[in-house]
Backbone as CSV, one residue per row, in Angstrom:
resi,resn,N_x,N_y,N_z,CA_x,CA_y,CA_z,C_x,C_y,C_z
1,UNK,-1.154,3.859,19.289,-1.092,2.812,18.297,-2.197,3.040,17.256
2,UNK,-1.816,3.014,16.113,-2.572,3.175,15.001,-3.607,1.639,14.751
3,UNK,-4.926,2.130,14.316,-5.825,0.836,14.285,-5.743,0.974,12.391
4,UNK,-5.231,-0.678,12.033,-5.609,-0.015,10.411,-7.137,-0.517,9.724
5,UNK,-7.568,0.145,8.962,-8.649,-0.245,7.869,-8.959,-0.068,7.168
6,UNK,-9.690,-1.130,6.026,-9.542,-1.421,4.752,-10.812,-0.829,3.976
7,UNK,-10.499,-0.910,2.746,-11.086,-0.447,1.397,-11.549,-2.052,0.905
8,UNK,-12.227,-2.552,1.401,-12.690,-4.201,1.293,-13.429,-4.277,-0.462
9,UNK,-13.602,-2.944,-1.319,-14.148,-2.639,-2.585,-12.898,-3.124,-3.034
10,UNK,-11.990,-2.361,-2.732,-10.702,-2.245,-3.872,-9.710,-3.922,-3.304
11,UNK,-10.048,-4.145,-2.252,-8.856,-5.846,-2.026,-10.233,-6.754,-2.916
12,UNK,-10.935,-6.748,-2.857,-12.075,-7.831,-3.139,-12.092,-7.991,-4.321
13,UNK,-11.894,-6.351,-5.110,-11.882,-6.571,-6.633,-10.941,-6.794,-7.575
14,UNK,-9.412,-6.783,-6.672,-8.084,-7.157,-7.346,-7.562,-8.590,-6.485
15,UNK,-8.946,-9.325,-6.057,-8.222,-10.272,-5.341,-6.949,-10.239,-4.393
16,UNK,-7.017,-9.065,-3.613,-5.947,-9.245,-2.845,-6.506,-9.056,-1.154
17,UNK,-5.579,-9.835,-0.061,-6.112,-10.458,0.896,-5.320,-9.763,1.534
18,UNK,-6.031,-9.810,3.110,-5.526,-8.781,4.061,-3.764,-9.644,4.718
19,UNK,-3.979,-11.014,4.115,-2.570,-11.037,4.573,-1.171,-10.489,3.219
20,UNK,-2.454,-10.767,2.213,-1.109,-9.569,1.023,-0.900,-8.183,1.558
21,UNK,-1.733,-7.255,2.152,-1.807,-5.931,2.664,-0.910,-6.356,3.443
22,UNK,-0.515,-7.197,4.571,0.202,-7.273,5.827,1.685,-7.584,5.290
23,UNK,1.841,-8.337,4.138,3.046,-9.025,3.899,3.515,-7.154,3.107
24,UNK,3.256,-6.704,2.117,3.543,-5.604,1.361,4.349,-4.921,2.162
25,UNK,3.264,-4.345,3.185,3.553,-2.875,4.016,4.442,-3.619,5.079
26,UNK,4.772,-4.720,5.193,6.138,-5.384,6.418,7.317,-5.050,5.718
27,UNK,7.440,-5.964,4.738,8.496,-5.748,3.905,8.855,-5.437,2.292
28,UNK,7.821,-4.694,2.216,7.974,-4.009,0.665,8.873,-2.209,1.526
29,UNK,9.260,-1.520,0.136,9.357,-0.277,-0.225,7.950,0.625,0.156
30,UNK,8.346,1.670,0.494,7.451,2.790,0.302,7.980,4.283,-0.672
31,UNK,6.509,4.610,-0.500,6.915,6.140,-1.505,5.940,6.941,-0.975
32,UNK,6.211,7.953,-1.072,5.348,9.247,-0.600,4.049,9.652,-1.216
33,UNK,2.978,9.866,-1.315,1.886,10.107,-2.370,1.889,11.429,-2.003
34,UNK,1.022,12.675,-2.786,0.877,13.863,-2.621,-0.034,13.617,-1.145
35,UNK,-0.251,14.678,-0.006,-1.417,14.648,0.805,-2.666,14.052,0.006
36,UNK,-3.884,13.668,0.592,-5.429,13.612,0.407,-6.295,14.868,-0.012
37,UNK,-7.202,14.589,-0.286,-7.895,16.081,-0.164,-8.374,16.048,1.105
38,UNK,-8.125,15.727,1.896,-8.262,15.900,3.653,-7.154,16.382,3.893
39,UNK,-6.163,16.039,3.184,-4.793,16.903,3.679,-3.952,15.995,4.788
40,UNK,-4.278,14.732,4.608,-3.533,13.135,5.235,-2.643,12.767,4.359
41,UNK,-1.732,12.264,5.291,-0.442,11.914,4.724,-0.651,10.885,4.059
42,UNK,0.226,10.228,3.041,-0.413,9.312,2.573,0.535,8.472,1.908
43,UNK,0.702,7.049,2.033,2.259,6.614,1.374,1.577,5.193,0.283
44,UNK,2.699,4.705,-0.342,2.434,4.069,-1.544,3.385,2.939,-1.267
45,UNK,2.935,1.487,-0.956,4.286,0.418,-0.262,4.101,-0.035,-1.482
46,UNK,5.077,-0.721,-2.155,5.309,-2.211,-3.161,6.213,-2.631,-2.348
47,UNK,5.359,-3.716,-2.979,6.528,-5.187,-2.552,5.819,-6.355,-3.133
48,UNK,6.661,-7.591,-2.558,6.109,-8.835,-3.169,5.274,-9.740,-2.168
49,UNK,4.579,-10.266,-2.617,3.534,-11.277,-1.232,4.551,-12.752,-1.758
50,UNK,4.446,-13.298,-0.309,5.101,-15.168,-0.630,4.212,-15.416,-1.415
51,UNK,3.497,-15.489,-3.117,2.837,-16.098,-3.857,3.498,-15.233,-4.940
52,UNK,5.023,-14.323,-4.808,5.538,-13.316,-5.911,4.387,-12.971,-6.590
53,UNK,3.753,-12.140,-5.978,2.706,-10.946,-6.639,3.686,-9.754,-6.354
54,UNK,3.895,-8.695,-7.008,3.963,-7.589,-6.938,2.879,-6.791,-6.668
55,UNK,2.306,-6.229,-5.484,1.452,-5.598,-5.220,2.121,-3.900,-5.191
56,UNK,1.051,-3.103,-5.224,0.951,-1.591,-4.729,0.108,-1.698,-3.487
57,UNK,0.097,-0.784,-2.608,-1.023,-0.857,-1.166,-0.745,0.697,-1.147
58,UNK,-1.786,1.431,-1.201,-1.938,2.637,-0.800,-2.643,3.184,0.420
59,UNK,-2.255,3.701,1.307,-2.488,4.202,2.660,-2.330,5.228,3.279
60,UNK,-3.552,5.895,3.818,-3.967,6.908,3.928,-4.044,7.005,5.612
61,UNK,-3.414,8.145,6.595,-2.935,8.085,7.684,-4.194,9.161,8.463
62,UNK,-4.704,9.134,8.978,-5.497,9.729,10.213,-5.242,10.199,11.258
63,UNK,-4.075,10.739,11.320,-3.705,11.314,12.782,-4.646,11.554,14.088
64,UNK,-5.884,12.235,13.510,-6.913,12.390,14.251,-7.703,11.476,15.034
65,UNK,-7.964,10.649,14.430,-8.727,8.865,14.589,-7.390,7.551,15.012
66,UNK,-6.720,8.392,14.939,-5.539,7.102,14.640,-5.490,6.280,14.083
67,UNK,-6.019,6.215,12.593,-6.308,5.174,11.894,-5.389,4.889,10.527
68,UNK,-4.872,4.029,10.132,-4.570,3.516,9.101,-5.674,3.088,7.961
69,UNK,-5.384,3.718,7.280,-6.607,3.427,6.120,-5.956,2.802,4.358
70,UNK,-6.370,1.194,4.474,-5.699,1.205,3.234,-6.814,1.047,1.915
71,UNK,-6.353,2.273,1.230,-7.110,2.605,0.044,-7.452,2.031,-0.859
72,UNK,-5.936,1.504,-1.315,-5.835,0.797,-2.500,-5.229,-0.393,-2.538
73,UNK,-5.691,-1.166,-3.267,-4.409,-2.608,-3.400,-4.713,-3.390,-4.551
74,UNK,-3.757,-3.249,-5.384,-3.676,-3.735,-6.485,-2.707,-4.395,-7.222
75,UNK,-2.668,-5.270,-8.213,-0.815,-5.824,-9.059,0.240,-4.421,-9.158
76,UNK,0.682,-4.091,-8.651,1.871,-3.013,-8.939,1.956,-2.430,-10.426
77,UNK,1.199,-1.287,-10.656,1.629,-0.372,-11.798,2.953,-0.457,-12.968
78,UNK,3.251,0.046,-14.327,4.283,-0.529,-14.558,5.211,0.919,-13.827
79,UNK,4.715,2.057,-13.636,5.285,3.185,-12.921,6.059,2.794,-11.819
80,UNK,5.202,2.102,-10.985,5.358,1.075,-9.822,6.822,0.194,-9.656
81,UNK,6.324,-0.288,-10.673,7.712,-1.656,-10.756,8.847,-1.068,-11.149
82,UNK,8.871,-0.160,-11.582,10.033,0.719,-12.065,10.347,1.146,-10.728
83,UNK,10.360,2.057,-9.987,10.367,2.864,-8.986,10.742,1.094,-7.812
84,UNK,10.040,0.325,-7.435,10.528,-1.063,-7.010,11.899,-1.952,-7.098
85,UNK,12.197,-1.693,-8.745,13.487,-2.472,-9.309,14.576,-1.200,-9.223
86,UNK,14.183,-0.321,-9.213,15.066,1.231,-8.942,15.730,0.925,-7.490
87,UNK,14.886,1.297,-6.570,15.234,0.676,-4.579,15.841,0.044,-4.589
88,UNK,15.271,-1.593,-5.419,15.945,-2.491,-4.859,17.045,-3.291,-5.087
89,UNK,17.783,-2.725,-6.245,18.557,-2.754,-6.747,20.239,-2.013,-5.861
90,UNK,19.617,-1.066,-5.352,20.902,0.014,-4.685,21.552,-0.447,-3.611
């Protein structure tokens, strides 16, 4: 079982809360990011939090540690929302 953890810089400074991280990555979309420069897999969820935010959550995988690491979290890119209304549309 993967333990996850946070980038408390990047939720703190876009106001977003570990239950927006939890709501995103349940039931938002994902996308693939290139590897890390560690060479960790690494995926990109949108979705919406019950307060319709469009968030991005970026997360970075540890195989080694077993850790979930979320990087980033921020209002969803307009790259983002495109790629979002694209999915969820089909």
């Amino acid at each position: 079982m993967y333990r996850l953890t946070y980038n408390f810089d990047s939720l703190n400074r876009h106001g977003v809360s570990i239950a927006n991280v939890d709501e995103v990555i349940g039931t938002g979309i994902w996308e693939e990011l290139p590897p890390s420069v560690r060479g960790n897999e690494r995926l990109m969820f949108i979705g919406f939090t019950s307060n319709d935010r469009l968030l991005e959550i970026g997360v970075e995988y540890f195989d080694d540690n077993q850790i979930e690491h979320v990087f980033h979290a921020d209002d969803a890119t307009n790259h983002n929302r495109i790629i979002f209304r694209n999915r969820v549309r089909k």
